[in-house]
VOGU-3710 file (C-alpha; in Angstrom, 3 decimals, decimal comma):
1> xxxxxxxxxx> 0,000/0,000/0,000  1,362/3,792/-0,463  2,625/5,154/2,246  0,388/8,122/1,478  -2,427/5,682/2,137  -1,383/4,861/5,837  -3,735/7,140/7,461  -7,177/7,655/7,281  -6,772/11,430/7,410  -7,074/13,715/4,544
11> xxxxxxxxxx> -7,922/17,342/5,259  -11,032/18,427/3,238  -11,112/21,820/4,274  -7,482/23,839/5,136  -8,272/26,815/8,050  -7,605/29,443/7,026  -6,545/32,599/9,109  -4,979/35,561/7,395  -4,637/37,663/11,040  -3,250/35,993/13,477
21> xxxxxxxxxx> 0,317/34,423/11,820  1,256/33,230/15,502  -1,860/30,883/15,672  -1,922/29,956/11,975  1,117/28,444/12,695  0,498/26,588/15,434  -2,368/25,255/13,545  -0,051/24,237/10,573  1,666/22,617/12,889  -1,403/20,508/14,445
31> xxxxxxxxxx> -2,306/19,411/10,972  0,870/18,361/10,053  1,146/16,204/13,292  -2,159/14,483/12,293  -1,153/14,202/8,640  2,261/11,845/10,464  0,109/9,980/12,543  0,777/11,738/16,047  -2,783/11,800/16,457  -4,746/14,396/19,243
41> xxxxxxxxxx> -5,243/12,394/22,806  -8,609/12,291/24,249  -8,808/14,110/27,558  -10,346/11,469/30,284  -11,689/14,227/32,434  -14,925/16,377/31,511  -18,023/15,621/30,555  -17,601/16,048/26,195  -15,055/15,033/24,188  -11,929/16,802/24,101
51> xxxxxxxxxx> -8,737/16,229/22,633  -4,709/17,463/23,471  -3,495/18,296/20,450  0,692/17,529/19,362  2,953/19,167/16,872  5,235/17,181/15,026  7,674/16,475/18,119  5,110/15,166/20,062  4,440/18,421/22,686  0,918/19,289/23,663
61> xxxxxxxxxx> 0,208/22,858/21,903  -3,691/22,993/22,134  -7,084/21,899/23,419  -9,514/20,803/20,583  -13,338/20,634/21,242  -15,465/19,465/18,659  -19,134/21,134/18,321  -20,518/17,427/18,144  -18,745/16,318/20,932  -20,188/18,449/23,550
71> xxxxxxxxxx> -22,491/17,572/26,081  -25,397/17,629/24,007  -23,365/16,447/20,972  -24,907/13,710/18,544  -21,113/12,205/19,263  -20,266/13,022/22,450  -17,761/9,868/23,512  -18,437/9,886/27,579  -21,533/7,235/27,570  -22,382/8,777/31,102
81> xxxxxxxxxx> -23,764/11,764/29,716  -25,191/9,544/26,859  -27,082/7,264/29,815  -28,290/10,723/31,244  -29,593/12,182/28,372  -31,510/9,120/27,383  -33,402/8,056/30,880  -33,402/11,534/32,242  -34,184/14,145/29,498  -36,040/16,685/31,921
91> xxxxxxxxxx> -32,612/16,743/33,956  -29,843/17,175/31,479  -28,094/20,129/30,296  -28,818/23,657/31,184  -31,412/25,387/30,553  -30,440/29,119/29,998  -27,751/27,544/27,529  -28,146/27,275/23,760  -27,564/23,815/23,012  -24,122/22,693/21,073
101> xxxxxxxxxx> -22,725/25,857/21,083  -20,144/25,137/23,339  -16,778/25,908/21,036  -17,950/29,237/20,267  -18,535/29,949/24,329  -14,876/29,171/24,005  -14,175/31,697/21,563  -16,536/34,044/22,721  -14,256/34,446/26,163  -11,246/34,624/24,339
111> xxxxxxxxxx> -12,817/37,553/22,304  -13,637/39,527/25,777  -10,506/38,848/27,313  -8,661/40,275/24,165  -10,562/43,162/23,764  -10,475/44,115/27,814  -6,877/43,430/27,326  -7,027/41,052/30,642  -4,801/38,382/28,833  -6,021/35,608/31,255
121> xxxxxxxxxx> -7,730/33,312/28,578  -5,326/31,197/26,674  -6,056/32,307/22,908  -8,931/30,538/21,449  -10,577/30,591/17,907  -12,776/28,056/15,614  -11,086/25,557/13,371  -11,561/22,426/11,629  -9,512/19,248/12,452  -9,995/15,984/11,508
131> xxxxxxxxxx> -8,350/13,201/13,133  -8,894/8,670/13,817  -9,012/9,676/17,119  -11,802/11,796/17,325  -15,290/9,925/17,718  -16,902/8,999/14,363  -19,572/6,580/13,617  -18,534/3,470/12,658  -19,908/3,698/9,100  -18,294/6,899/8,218
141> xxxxxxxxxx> -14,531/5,101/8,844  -15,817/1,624/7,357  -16,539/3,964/4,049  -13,083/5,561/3,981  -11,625/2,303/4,483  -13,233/1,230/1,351  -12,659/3,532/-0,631  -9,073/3,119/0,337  -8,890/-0,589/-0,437  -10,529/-0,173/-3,923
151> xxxxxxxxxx> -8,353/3,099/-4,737  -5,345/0,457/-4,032  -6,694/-2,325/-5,569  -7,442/-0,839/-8,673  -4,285/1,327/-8,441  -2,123/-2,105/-8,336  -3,531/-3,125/-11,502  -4,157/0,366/-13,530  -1,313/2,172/-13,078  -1,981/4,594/-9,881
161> xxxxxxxxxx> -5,627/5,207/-11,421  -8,233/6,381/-8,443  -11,881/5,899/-8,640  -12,876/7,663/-5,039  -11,435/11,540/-4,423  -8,954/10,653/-1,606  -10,689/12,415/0,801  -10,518/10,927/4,469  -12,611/11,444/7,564  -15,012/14,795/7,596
171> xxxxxxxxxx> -13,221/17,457/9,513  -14,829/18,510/12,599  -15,903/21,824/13,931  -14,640/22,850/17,416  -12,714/25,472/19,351  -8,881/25,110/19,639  -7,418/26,508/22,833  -3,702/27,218/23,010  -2,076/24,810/25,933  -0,366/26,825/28,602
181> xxxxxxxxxx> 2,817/25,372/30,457  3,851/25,363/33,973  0,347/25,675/35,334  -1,202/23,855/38,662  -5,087/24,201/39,465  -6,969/26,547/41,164  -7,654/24,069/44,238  -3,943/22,596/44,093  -2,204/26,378/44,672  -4,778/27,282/47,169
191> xxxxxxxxxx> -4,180/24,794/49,676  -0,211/25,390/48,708  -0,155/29,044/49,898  -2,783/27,926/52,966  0,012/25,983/54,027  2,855/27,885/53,292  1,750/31,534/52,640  3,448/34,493/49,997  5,081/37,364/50,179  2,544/39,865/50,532
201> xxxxxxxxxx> 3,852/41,562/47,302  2,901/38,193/45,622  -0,089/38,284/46,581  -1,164/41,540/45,630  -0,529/40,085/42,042  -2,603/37,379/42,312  -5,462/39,763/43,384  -5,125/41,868/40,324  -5,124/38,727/38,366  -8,179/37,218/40,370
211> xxxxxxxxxx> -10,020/40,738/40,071  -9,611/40,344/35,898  -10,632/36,430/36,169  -13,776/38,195/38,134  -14,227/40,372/35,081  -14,180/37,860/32,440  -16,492/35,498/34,308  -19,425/38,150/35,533  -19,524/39,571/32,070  -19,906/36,507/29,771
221> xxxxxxxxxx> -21,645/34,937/33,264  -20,329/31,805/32,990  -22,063/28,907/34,762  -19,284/26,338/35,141  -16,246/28,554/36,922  -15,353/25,951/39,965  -11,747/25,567/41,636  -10,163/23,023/39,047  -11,123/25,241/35,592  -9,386/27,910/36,690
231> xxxxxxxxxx> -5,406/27,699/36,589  -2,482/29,168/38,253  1,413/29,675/37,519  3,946/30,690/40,099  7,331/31,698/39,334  10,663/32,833/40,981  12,986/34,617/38,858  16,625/35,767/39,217  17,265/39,077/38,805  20,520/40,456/38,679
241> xxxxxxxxxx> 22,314/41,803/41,110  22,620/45,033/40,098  18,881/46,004/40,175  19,117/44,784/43,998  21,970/47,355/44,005  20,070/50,612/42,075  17,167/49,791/44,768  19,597/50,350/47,189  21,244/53,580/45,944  17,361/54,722/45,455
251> xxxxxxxxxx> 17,005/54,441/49,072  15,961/57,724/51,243  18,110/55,827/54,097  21,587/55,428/52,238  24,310/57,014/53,891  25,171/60,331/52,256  29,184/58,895/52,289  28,147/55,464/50,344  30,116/55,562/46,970  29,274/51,922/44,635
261> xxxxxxxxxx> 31,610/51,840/41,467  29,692/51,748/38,391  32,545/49,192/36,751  31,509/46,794/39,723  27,939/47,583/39,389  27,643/46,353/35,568  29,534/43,120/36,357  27,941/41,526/39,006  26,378/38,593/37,712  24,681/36,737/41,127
271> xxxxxxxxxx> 21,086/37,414/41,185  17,983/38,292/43,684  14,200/37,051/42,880  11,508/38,256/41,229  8,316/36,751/41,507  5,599/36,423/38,550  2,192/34,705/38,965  -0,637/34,775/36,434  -4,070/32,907/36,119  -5,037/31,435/33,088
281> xxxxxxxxxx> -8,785/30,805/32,688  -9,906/27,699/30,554  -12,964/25,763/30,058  -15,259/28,527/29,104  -17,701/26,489/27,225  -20,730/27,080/29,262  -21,077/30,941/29,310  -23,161/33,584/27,427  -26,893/32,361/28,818  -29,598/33,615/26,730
291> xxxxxxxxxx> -31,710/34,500/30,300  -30,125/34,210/33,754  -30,331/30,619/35,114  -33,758/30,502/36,740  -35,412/26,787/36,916  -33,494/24,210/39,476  -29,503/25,673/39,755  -28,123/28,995/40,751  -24,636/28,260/38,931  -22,757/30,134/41,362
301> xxxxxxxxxx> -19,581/31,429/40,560  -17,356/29,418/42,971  -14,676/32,010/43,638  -16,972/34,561/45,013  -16,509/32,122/48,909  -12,767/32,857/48,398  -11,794/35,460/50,658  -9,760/37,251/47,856  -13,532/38,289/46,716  -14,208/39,920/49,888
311> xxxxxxxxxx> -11,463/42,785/48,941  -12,961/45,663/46,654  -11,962/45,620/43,254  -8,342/47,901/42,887  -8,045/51,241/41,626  -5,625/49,620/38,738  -8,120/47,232/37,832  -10,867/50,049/37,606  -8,738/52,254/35,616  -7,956/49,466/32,796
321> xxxxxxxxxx> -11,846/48,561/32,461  -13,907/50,788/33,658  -12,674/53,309/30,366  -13,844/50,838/28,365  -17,273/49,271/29,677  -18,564/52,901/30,853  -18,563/53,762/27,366  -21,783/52,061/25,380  -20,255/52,479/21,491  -17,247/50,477/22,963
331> xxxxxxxxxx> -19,645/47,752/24,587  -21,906/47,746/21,705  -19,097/47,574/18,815  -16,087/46,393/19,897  -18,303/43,594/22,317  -21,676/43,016/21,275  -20,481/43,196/17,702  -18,014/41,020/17,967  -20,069/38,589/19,774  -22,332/38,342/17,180
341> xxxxxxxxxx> -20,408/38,312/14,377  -18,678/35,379/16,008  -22,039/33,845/16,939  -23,448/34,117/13,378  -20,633/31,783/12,212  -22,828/29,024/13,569  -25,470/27,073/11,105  -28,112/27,070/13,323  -27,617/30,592/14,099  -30,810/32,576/15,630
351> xxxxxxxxxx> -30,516/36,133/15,856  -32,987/36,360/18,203  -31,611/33,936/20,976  -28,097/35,449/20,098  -30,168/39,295/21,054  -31,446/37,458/24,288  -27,616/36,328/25,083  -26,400/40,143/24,247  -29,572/41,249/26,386  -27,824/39,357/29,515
361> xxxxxxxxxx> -24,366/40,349/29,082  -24,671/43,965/28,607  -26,947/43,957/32,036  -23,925/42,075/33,375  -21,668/44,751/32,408  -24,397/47,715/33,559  -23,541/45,882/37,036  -20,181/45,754/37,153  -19,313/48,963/36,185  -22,160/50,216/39,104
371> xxxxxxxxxx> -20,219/47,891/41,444  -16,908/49,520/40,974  -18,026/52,525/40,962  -19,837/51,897/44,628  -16,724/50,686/45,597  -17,900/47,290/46,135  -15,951/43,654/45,889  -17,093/40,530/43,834  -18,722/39,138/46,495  -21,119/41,717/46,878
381> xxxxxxxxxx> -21,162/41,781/42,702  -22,467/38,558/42,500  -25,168/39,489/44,999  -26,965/42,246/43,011  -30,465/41,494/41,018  -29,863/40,482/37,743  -30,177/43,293/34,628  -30,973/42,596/31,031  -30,511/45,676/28,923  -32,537/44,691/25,685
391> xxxxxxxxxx> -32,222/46,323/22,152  -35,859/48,269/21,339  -36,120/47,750/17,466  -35,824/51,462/15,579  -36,020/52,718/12,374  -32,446/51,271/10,781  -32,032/55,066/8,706  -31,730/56,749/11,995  -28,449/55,243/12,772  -29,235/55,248/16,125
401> xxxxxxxxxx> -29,623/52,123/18,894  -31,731/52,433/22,106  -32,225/50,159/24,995  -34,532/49,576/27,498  -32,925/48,256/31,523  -34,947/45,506/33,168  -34,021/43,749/36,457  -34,502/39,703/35,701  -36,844/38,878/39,035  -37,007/35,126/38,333
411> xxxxxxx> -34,979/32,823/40,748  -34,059/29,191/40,410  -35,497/26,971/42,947  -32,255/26,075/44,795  -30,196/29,154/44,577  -27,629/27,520/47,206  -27,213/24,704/44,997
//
């Protein structure tokens, strides 16, 4: 058999992105991994299929969800979910969720974060990947198979001649999350720094970067943010000496006789520590509800028991949003927009239920920008009365969009659930 025959894979349909070269490459690189046989690895954890994803070498570079592999996928692998759906209908899923629209939830976040400039989700976009590993039906690989065998049979005999296109398995759909490195969960550094506690200048980061995870989860309200989606990376640097040395100089207590010689200053080489920590915030797949979750479940954002949520939101975390949500064209065009545009990508796209999900998150945003204004923390956040802040249809030649507020006063049964 030709060894272009080995694998099953064939890409149907290259992706194609023309603005990001960084992430085009990365998925060149994905493809050609499949294309050699290093094929993605399904992640055991979760309750949809999703798949590391290898470059050539081997490394883990992404996450790949595909749409039909979600929990309400036609193909979702995790027969749990499948037992669930099928013997207890009225309790599966969620319902202020659109169904299977998990992968652009993903994207959706990534699209906030990057236009908040918070840099805490790990870049994520749509793409198309097709790989053996992924879950097909059976008949879709028994028909690539055959058409295989009869492309080599009657290649053996005719001369290379093909009667089938040598297309292999239909690519999939799905959002493809960068992998980040050298991160630990939520619940894992917790109990770390419970035990043995930071510098207090350490953690003042990791409240800055807590306040922006705050941000990114109350605006696209996302109804699956527990302790293990959530990750964090802590890291000592050396510094070199020298800095340690400037500080010194820079000191209001330095003796007014202390003389350092700059030819001694530029060649010390030993260094002191600097400390970096940063949150990364995955698993976004079930945000942007089209109502606030009002039948049996609250989902409460776990981080608002921390006590890091019980500390108001900074002044440096108020000047780099508030700029940007107080002003509506910026929500509307450079969010809502967006959002939308992104949204509409979908084939079962409803404006409409897209409107509703635009309705919730710009009442989201109405709140958070009254909450740090009040000089309030996320734990008080989280407690104020839902807004939806719907679009009233106008005349399209007057260029001009109004809304109408509305508090949401419908609450699900067991809101401490």
């Amino acid at each position: 058999m030709d060894a272009s025959d080995t694998h099953i894979f064939t890409p149907w349909t290259a992706n194609v992105i023309d603005d990001d070269e960084e992430y085009a490459e990365i998925i060149k690189q994905a493809e050609k991994a499949i294309e050699r046989g290093i094929l993605p690895i399904r992640i055991l954890a979760g309750s949809s299929g999703s798949y590391f994803v290898r470059n050539p070498e081997g490394k883990i570079i992404g996450v790949f969800k595909p749409k039909d592999e979600e929990p309400y996928g036609r193909f979702n692998p995790k027969w749990t979910k499948w037992l669930q759906k099928t013997l207890c209908p009225c309790c599966f899923g969620r319902g202020c969720l659109i169904p299977n629209q998990g992968y652009l939830s993903e994207a959706g976040a990534s699209v906030i974060d990057r236009k908040l400039r918070l840099n805490i989700v790990p870049k994520t976009r749509s793409v198309r990947l097709a790989a053996e590993s992924f879950n097909y039906p059976a008949y879709q690989r028994h028909l690539v198979s055959a058409r295989r065998e009869i492309n080599y049979n009657v290649g053996r005999h005719m001369h290379g001649k093909r009667v089938f296109e040598p297309k292999g398995l239909r690519p999939k759909l799905g959002s493809f999350q960068l992998f980040v490195h050298n991160y630990i969960g939520a619940d894992v550094f917790l109990k770390q720094i419970e035990q043995n506690p930071l510098p207090k200048e350490v953690m003042d980061k990791f409240q800055k970067q807590f306040e922006k995870l705050v941000v990114l989860d109350y605006i696209i309200r996302n109804t699956d943010r527990n302790m293990t989606n959530w990750l964090v990376k802590y890291e000592v640097q050396e510094a070199p000496e020298r800095d340690q040395l400037l500080q010194t100089l820079s000191s209001p207590h330095l003796q007014s006789d202390t003389q350092v010689d700059n030819n001694n200053l530029n060649s010390q080489a030993s260094g002191t520590n600097t400390n970096e920590i940063l949150i990364a915030a995955i698993d976004n797949g079930l945000a942007f509800p089209f109502k606030h979750p009002d039948e049996w479940r609250a989902y409460p954002f776990h981080w608002s028991w921390l006590p890091f949520a019980k500390v108001p939101f900074s002044d440096e975390i108020k000047s780099n949003v508030l700029p940007y949500l107080s002003d509506m064209n910026f929500v509307q065009h450079e969010l809502c927009d967006e959002i939308q545009r992104l949204f509409s990508q979908d084939k079962n796209y409803n404006r409409r239920l897209v409107e509703r999900q635009l309705s919730v998150m710009r009442g989201q945003i109405l709140n958070l920008v009254q909450a740090m204004r009040d000089g309030k923390s996320p734990y008080q956040l989280v407690q104020m009365p839902g807004v939806l802040v719907e679009h009233i249809p106008t005349d399209a030649s007057s260029g001009r969009k109004l809304f109408r507020h509305k508090f949401y006063d419908r609450y699900p049964l067991f809101s401490w659930f």
